[in-house]
C-alpha atoms as a printed R data frame, in Angstrom:
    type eleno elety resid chain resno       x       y       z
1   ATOM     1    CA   UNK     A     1  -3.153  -9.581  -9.697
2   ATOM     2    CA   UNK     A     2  -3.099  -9.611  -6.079
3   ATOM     3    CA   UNK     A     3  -0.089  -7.772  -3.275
4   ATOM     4    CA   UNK     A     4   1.478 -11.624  -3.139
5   ATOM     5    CA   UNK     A     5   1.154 -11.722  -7.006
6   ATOM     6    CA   UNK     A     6   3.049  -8.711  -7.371
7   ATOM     7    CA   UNK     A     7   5.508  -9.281  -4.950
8   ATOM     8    CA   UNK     A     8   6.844 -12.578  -6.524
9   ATOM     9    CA   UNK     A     9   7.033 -10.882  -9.906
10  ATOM    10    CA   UNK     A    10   8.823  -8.142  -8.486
11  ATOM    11    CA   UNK     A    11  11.393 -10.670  -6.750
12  ATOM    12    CA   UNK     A    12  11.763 -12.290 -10.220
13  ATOM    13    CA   UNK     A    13  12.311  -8.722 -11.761
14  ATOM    14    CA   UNK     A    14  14.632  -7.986  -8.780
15  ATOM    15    CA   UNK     A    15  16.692 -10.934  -9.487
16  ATOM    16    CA   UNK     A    16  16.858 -10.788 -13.526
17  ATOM    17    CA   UNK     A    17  17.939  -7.317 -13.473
18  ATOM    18    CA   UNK     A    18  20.710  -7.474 -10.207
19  ATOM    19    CA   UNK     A    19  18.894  -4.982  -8.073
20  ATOM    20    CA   UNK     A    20  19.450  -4.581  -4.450
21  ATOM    21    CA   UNK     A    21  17.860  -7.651  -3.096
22  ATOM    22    CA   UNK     A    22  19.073  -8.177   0.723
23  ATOM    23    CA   UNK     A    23  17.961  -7.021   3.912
24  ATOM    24    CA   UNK     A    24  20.386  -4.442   4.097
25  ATOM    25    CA   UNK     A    25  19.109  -2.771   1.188
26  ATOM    26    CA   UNK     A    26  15.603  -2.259   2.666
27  ATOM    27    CA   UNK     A    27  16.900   1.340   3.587
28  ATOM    28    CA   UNK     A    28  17.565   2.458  -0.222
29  ATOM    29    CA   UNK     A    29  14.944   0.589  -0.778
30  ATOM    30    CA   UNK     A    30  12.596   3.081   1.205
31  ATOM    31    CA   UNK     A    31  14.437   5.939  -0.051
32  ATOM    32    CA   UNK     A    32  13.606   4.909  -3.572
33  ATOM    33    CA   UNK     A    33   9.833   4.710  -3.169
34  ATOM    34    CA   UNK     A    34  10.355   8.088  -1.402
35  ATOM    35    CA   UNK     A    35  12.279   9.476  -4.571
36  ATOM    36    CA   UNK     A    36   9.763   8.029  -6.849
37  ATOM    37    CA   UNK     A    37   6.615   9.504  -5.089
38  ATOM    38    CA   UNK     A    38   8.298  12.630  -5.141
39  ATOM    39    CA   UNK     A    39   8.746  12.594  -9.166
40  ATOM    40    CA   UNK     A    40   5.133  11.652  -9.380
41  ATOM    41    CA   UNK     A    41   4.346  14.447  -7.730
42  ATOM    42    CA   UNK     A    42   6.764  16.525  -9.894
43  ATOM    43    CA   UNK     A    43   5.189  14.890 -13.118
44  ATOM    44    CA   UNK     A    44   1.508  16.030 -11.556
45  ATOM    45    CA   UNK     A    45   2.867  19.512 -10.875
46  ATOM    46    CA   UNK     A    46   4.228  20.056 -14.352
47  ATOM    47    CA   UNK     A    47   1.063  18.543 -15.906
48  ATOM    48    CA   UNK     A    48   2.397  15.697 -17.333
49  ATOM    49    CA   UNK     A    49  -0.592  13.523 -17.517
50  ATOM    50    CA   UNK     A    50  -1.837  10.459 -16.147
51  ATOM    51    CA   UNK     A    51   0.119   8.038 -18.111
52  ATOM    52    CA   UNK     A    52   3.320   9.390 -16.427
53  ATOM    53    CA   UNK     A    53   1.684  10.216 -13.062
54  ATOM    54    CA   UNK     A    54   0.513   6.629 -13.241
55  ATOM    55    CA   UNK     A    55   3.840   4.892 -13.957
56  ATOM    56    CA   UNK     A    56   5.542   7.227 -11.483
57  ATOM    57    CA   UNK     A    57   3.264   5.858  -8.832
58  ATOM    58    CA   UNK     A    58   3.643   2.965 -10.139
59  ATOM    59    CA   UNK     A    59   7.414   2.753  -9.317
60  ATOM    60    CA   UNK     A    60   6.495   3.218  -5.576
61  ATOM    61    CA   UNK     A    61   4.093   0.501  -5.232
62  ATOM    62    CA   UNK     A    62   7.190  -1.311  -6.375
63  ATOM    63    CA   UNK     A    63   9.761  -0.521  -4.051
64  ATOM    64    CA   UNK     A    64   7.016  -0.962  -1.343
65  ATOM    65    CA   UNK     A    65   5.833  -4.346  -2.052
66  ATOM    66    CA   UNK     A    66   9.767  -5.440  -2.624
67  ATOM    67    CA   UNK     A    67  10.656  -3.874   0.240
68  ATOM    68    CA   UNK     A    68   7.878  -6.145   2.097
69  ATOM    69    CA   UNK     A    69   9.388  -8.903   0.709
70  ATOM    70    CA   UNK     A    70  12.447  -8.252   2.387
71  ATOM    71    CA   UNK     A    71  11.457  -6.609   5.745
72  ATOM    72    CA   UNK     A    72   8.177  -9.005   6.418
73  ATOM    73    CA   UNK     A    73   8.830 -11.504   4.424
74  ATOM    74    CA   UNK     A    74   6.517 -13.971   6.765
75  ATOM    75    CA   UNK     A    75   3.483 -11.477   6.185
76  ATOM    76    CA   UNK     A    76   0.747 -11.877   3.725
77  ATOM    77    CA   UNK     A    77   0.356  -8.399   2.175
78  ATOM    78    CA   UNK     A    78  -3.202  -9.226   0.696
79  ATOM    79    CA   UNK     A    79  -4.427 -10.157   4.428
80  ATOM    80    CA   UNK     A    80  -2.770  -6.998   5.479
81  ATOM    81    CA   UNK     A    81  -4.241  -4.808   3.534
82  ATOM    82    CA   UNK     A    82  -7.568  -6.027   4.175
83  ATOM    83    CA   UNK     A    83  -7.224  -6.161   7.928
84  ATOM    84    CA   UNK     A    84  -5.661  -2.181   7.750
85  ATOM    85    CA   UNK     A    85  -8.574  -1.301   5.898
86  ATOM    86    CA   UNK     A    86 -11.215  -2.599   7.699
87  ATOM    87    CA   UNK     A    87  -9.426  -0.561  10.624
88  ATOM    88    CA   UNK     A    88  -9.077   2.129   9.158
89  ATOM    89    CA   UNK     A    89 -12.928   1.718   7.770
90  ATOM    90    CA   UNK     A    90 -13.777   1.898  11.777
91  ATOM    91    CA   UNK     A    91 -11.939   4.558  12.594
92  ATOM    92    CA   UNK     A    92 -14.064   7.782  13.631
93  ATOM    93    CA   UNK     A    93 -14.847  10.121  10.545
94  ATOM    94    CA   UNK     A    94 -11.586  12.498  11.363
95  ATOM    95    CA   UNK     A    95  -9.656  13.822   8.465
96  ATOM    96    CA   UNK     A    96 -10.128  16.137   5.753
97  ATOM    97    CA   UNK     A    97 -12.166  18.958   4.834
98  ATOM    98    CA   UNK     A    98 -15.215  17.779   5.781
99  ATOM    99    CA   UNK     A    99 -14.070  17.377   9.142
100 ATOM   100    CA   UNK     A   100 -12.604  20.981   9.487
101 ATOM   101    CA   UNK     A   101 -16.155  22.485   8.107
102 ATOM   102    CA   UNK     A   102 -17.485  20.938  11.197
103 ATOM   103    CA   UNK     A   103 -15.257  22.656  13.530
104 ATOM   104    CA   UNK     A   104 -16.283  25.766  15.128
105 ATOM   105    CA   UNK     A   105 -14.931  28.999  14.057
């Protein structure tokens, strides 16, 4: 299933269940995702496994992609995730610990 894919079956889950579903929501919206990436990262801390890491994570991708729905609803989220990772696929190797072992002391 692609980003669009998603999207429209989390606008029909949206709507069956009476969730937040206008633009003035995208705020909780945001806050959600936030809330749920912090419980995945509670579940990972406790050693929960993946199963429950997984759905926790899971949840975010969810409030992200309906949030996209209601903040951009004109964008294609499949084109935009290719285009931001081709960018980010040119970008100059940067980040992480490979980068700091490079670094002089």
């Amino acid at each position: 299933m692609h980003l669009e894919e998603m999207k429209k079956e989390i606008e029909a889950l949206v709507i069956a269940k009476g969730f937040y579903n206008k633009p003035e929501d995208i705020p909780k919206k945001l806050l959600f995702a936030f809330i749920e990436l912090g419980e995945a990262s509670d579940s990972w801390k406790k050693g929960l496994g993946e199963e429950k890491i997984a759905e926790e994570l899971i949840d975010v991708i969810f409030y992200i992609l309906d949030t996209s729905r209601l903040a951009c609803p004109n964008m294609n989220m499949d084109e935009v995730f290719a285009k931001k990772l081709a960018k980010n696929l040119g970008r100059p190797f940067q980040y992480g610990e490979g980068h700091r072992a490079k670094q002089p002391p």
